[in-house]
PDB file with SEQRES, HELIX, SHEET and CRYST1 records, atoms N, CA, C and O in Angstrom:
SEQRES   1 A   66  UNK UNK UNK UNK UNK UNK UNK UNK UNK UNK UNK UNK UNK          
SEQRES   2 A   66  UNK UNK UNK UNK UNK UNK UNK UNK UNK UNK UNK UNK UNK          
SEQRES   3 A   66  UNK UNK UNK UNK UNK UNK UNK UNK UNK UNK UNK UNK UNK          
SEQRES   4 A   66  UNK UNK UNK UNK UNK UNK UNK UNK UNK UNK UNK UNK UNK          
SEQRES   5 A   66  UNK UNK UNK UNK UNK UNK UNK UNK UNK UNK UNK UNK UNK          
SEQRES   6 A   66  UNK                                                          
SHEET    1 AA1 4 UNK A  33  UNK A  37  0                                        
SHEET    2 AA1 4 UNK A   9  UNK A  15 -1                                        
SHEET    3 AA1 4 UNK A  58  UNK A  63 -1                                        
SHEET    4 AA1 4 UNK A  47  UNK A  51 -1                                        
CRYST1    1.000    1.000    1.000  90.00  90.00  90.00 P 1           1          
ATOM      1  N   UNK A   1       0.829  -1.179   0.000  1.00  0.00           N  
ATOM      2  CA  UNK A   1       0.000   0.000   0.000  1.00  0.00           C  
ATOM      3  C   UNK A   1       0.878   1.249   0.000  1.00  0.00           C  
ATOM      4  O   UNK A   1       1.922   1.430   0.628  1.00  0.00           O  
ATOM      5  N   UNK A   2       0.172   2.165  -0.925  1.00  0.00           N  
ATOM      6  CA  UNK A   2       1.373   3.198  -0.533  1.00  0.00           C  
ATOM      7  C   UNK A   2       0.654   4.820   0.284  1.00  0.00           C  
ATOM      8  O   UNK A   2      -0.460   5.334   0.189  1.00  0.00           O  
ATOM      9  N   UNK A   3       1.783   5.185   0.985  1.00  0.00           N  
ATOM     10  CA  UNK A   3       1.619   5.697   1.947  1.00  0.00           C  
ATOM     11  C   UNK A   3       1.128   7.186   1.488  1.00  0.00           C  
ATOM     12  O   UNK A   3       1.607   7.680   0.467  1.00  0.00           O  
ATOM     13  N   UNK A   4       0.114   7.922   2.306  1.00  0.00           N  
ATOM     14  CA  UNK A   4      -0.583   9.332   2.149  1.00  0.00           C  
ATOM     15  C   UNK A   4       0.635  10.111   1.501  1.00  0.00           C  
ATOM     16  O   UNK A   4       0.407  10.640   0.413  1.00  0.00           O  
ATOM     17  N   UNK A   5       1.717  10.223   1.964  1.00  0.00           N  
ATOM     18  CA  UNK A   5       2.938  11.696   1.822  1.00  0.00           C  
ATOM     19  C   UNK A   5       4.110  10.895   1.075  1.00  0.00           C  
ATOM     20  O   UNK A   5       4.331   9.750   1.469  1.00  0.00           O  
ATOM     21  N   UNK A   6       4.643  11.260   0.342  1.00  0.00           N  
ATOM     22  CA  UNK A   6       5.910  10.851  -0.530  1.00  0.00           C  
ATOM     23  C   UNK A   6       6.998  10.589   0.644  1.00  0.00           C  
ATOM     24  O   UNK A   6       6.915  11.347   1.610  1.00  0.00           O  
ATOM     25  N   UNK A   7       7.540  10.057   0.655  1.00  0.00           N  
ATOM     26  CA  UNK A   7       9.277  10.044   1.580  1.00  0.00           C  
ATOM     27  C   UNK A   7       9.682  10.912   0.816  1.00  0.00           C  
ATOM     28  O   UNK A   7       9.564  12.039   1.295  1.00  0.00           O  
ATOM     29  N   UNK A   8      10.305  10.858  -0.615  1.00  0.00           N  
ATOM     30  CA  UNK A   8      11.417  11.781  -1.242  1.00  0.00           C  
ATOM     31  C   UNK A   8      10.620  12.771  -2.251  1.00  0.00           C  
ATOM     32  O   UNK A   8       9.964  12.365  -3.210  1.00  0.00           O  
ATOM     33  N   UNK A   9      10.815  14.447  -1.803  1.00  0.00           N  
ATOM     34  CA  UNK A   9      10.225  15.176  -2.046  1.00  0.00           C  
ATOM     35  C   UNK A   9      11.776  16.658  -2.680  1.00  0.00           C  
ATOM     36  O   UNK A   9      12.937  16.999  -2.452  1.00  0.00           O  
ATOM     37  N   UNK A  10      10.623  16.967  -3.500  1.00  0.00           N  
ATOM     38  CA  UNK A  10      11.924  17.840  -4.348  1.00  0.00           C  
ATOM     39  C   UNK A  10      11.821  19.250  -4.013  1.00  0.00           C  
ATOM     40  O   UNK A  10      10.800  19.934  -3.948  1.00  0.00           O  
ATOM     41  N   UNK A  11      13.467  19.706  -3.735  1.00  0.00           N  
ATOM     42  CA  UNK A  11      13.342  21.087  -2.675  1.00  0.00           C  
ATOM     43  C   UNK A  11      14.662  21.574  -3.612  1.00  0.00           C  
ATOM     44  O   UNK A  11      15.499  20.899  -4.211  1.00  0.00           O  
ATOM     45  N   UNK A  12      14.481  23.119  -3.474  1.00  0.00           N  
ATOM     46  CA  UNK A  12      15.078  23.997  -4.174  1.00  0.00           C  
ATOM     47  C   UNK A  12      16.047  25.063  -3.285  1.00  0.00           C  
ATOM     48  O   UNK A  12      15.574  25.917  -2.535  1.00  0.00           O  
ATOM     49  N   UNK A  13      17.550  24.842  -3.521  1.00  0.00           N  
ATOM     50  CA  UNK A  13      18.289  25.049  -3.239  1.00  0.00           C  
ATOM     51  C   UNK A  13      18.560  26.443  -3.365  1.00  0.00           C  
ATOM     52  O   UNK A  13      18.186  26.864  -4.460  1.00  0.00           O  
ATOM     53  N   UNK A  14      19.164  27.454  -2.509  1.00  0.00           N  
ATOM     54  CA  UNK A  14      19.262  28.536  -2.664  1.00  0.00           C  
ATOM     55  C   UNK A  14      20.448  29.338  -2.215  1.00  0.00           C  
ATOM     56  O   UNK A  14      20.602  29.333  -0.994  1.00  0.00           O  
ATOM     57  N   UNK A  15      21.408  30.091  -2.974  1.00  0.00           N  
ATOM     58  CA  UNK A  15      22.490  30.595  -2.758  1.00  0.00           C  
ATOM     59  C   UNK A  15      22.746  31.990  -1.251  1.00  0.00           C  
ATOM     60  O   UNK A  15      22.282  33.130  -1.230  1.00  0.00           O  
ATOM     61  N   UNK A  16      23.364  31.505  -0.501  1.00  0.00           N  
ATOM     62  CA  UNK A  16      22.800  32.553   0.624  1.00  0.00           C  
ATOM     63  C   UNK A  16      23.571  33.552   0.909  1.00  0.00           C  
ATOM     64  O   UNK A  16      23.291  34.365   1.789  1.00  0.00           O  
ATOM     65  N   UNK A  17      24.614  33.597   0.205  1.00  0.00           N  
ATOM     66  CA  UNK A  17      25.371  34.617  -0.040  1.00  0.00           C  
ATOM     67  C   UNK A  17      24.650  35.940  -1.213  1.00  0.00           C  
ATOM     68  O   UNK A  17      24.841  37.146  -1.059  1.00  0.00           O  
ATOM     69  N   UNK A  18      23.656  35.188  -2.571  1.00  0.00           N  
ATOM     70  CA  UNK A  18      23.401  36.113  -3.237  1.00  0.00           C  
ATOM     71  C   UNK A  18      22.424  36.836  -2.360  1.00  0.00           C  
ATOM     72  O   UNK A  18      22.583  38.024  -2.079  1.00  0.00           O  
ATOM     73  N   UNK A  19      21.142  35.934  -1.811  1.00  0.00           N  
ATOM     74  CA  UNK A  19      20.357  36.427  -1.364  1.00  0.00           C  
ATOM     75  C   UNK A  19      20.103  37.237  -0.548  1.00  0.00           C  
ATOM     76  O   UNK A  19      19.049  37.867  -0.465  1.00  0.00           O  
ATOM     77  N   UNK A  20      21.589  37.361   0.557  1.00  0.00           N  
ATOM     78  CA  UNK A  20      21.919  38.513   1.573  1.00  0.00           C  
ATOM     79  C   UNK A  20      22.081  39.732   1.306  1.00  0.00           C  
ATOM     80  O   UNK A  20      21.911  40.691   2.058  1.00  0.00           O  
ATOM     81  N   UNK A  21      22.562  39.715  -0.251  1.00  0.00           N  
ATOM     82  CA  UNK A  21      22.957  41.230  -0.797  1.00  0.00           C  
ATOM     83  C   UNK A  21      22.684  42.233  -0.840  1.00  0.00           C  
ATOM     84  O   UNK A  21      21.467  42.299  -1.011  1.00  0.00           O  
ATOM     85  N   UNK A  22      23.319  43.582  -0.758  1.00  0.00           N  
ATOM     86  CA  UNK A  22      22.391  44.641  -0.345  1.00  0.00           C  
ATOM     87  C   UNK A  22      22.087  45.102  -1.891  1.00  0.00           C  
ATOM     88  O   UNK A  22      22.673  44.944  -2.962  1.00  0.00           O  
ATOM     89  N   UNK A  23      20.612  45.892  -1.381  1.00  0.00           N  
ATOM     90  CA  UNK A  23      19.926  46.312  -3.010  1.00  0.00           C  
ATOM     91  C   UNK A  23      20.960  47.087  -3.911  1.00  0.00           C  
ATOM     92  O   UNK A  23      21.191  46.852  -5.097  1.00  0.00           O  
ATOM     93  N   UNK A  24      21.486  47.971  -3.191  1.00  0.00           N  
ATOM     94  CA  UNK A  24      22.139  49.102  -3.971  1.00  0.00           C  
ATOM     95  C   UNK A  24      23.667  48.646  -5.020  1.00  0.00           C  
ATOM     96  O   UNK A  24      24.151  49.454  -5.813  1.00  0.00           O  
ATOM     97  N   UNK A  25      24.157  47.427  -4.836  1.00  0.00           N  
ATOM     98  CA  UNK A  25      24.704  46.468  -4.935  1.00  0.00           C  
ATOM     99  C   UNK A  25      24.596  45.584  -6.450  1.00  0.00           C  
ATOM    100  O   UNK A  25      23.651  44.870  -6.786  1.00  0.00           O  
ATOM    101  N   UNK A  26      25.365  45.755  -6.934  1.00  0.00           N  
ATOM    102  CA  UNK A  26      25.122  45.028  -8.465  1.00  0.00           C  
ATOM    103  C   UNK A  26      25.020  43.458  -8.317  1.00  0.00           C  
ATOM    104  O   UNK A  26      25.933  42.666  -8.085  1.00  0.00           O  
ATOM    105  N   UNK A  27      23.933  43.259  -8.473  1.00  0.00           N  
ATOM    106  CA  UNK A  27      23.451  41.890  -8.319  1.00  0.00           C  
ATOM    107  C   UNK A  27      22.573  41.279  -9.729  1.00  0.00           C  
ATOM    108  O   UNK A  27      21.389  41.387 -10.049  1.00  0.00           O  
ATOM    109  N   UNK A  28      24.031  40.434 -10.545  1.00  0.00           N  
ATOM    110  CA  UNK A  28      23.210  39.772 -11.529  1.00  0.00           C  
ATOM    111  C   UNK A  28      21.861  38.533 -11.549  1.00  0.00           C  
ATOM    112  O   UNK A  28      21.141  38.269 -12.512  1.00  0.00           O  
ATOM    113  N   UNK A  29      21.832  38.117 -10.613  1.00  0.00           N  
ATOM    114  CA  UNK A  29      21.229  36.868 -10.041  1.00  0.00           C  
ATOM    115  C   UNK A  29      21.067  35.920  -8.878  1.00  0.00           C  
ATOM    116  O   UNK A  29      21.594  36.374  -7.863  1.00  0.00           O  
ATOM    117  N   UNK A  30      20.661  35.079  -8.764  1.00  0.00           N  
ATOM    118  CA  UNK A  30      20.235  34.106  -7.583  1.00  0.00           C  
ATOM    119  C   UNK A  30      20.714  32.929  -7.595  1.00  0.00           C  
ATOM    120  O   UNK A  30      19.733  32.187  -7.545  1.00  0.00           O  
ATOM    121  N   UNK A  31      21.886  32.157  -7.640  1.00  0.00           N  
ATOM    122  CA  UNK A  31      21.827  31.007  -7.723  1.00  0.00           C  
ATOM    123  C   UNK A  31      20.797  30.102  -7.452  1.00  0.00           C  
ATOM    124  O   UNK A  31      19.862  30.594  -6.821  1.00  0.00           O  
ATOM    125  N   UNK A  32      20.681  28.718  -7.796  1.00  0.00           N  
ATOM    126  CA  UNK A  32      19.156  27.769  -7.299  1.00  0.00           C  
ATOM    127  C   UNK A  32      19.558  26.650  -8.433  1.00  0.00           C  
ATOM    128  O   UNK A  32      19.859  26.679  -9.627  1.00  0.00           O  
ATOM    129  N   UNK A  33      19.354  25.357  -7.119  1.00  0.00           N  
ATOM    130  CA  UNK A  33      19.777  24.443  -7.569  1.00  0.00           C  
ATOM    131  C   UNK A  33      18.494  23.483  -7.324  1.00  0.00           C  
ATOM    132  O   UNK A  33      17.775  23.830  -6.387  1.00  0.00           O  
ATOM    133  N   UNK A  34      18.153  22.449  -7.963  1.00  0.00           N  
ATOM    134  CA  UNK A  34      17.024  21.678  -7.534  1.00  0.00           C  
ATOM    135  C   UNK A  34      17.745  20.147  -7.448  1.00  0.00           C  
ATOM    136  O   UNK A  34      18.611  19.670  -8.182  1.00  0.00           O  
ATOM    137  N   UNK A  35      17.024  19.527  -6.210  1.00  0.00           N  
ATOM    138  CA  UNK A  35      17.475  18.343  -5.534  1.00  0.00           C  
ATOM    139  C   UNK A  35      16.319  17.401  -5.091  1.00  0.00           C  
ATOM    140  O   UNK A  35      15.255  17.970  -4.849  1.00  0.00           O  
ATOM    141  N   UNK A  36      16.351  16.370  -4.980  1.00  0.00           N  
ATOM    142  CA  UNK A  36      15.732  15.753  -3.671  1.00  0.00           C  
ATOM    143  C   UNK A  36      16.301  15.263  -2.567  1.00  0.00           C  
ATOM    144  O   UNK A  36      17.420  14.750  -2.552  1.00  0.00           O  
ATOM    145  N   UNK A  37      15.282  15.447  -1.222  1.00  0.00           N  
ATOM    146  CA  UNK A  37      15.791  14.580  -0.091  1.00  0.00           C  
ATOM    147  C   UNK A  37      15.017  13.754   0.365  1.00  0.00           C  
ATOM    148  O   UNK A  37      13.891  13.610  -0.110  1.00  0.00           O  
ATOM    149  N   UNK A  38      15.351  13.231   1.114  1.00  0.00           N  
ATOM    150  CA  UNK A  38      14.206  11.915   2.106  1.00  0.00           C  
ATOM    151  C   UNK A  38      13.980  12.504   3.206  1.00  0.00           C  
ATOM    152  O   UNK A  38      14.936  13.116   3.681  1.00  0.00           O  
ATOM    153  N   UNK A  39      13.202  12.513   3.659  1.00  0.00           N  
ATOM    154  CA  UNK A  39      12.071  13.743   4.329  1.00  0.00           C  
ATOM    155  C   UNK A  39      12.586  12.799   6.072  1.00  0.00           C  
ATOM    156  O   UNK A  39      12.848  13.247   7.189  1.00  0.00           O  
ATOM    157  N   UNK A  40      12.539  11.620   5.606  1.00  0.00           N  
ATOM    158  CA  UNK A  40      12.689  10.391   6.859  1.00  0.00           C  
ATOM    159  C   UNK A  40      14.282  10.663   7.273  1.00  0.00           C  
ATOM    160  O   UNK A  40      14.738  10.793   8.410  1.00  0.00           O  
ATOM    161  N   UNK A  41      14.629  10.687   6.644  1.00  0.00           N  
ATOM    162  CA  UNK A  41      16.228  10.518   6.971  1.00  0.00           C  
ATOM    163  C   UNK A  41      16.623  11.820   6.903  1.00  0.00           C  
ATOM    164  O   UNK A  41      17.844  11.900   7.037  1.00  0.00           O  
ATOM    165  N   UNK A  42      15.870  13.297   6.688  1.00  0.00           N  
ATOM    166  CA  UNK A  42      16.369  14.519   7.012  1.00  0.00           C  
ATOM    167  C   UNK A  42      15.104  15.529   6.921  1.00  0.00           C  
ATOM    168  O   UNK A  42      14.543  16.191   6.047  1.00  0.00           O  
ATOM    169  N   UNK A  43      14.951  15.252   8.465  1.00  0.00           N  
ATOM    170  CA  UNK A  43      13.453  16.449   8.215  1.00  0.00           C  
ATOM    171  C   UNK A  43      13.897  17.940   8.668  1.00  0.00           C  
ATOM    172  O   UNK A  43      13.076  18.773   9.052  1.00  0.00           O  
ATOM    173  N   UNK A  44      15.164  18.158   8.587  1.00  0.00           N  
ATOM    174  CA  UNK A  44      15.339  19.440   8.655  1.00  0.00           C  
ATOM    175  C   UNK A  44      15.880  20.460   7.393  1.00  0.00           C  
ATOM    176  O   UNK A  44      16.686  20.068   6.549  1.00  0.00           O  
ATOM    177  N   UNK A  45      15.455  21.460   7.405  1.00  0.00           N  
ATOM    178  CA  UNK A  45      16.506  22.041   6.411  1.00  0.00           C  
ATOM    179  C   UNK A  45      17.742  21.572   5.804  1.00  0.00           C  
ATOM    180  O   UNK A  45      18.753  21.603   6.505  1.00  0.00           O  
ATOM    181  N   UNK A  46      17.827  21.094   4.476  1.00  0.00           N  
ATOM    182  CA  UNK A  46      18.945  20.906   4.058  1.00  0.00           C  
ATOM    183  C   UNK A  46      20.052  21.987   3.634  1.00  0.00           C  
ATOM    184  O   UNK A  46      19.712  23.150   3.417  1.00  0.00           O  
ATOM    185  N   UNK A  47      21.232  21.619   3.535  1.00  0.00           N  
ATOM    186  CA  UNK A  47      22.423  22.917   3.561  1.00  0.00           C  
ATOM    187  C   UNK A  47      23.559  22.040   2.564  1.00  0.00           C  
ATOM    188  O   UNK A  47      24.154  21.046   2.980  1.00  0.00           O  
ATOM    189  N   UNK A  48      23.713  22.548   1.328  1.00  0.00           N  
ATOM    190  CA  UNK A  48      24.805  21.861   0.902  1.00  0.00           C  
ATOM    191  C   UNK A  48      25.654  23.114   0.661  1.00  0.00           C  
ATOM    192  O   UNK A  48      25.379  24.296   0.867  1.00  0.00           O  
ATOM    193  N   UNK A  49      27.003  22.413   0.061  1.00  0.00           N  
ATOM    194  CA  UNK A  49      27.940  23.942  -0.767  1.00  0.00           C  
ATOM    195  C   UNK A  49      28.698  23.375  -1.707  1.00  0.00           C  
ATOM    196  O   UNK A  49      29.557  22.510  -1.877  1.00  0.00           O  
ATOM    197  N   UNK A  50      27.741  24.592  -2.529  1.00  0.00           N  
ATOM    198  CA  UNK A  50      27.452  24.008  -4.064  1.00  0.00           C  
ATOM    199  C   UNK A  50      28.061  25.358  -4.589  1.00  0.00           C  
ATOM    200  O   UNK A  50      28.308  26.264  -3.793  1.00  0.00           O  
ATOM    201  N   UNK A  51      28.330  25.499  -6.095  1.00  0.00           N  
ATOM    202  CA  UNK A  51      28.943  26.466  -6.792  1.00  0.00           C  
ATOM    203  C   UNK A  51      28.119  27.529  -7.665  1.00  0.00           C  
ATOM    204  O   UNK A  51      27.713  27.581  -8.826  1.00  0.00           O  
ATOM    205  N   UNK A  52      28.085  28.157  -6.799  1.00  0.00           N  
ATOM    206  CA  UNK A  52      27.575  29.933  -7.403  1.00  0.00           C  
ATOM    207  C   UNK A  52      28.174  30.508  -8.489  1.00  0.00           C  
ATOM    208  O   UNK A  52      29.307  30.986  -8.432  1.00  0.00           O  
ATOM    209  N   UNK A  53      27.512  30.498  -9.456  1.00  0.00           N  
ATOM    210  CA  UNK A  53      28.161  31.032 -10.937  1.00  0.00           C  
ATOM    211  C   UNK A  53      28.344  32.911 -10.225  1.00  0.00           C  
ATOM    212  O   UNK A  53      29.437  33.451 -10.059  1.00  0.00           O  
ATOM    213  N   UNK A  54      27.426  33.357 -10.021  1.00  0.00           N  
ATOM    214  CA  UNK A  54      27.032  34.828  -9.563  1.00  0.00           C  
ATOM    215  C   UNK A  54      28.420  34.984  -8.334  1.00  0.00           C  
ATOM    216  O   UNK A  54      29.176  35.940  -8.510  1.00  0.00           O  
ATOM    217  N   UNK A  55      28.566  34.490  -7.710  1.00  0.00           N  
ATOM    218  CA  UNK A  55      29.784  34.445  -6.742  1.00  0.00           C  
ATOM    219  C   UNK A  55      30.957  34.352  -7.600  1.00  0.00           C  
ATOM    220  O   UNK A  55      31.897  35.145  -7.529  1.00  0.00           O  
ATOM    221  N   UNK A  56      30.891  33.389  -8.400  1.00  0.00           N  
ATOM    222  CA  UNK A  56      32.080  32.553  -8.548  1.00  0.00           C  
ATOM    223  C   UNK A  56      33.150  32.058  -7.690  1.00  0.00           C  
ATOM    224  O   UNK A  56      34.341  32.274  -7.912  1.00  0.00           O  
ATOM    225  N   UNK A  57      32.569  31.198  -6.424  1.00  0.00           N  
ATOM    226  CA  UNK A  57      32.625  30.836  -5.537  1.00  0.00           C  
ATOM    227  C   UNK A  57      31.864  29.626  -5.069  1.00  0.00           C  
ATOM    228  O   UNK A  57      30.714  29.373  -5.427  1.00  0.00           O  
ATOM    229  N   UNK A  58      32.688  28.786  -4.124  1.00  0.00           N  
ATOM    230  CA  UNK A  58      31.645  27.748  -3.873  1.00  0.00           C  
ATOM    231  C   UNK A  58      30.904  28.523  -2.567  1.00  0.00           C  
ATOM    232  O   UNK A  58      31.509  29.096  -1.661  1.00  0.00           O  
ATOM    233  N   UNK A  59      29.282  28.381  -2.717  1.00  0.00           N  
ATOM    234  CA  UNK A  59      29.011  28.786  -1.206  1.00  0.00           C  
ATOM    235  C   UNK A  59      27.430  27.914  -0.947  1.00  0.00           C  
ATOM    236  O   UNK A  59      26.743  27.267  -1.738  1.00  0.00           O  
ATOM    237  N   UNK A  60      27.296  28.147   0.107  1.00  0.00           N  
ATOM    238  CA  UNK A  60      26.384  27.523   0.986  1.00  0.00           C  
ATOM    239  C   UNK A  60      24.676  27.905   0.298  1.00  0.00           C  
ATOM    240  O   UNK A  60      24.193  29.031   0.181  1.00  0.00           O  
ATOM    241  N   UNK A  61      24.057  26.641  -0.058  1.00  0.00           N  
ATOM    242  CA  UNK A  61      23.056  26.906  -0.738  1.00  0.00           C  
ATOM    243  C   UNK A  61      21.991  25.864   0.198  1.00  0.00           C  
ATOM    244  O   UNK A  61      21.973  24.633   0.183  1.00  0.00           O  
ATOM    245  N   UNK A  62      20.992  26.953   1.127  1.00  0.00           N  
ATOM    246  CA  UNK A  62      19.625  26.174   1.604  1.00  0.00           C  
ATOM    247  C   UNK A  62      18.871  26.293   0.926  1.00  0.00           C  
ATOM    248  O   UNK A  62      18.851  26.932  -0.125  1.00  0.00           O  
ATOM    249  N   UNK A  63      17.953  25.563   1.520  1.00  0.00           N  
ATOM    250  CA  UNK A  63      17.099  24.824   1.259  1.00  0.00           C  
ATOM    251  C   UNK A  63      15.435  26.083   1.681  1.00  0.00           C  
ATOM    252  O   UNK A  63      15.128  26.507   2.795  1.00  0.00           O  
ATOM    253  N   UNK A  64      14.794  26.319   0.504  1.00  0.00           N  
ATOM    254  CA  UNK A  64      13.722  27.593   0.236  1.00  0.00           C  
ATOM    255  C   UNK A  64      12.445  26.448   0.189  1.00  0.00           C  
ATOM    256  O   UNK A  64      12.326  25.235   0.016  1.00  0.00           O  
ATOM    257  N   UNK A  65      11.533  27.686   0.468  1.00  0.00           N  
ATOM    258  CA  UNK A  65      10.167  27.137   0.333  1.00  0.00           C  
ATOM    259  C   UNK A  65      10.145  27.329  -1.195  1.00  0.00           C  
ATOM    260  O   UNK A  65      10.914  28.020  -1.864  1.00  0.00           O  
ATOM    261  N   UNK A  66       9.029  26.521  -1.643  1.00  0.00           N  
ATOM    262  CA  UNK A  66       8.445  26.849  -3.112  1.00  0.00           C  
ATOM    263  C   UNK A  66       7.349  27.930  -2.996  1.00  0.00           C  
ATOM    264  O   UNK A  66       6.767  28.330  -4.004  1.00  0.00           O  
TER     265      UNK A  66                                                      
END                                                                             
């Protein structure tokens, strides 16, 4: 039988360095990466560090609502 809620559900990664930026600030873009996780084996916010074209830098990309 399969169960009401998916285990592995797809969440969108987000650069947190772009997103901190101040307005006045030349800001070409947002990094955003799309992934899945297993909801069972990580029900918290995920955090990877992944590579920011806009940085050009590797940096720390959470995990956003849709």
């Amino acid at each position: 039988m399969a169960k009401g809620k998916d285990v592995r559900v797809t969440v969108i990664l987000e650069c947190t360095g772009c997103a901190r930026k101040d307005v006045n600030q030349k800001s070409t873009g947002i990094s955003r990466y799309i992934t899945q996780k297993n909801r069972h084996n990580t029900p918290n916010r995920l955090e990877l560090r992944k590579f920011c074209p806009y940085c050009s830098k590797h940096m720390i990309h959470g995990e956003i609502k849709k």
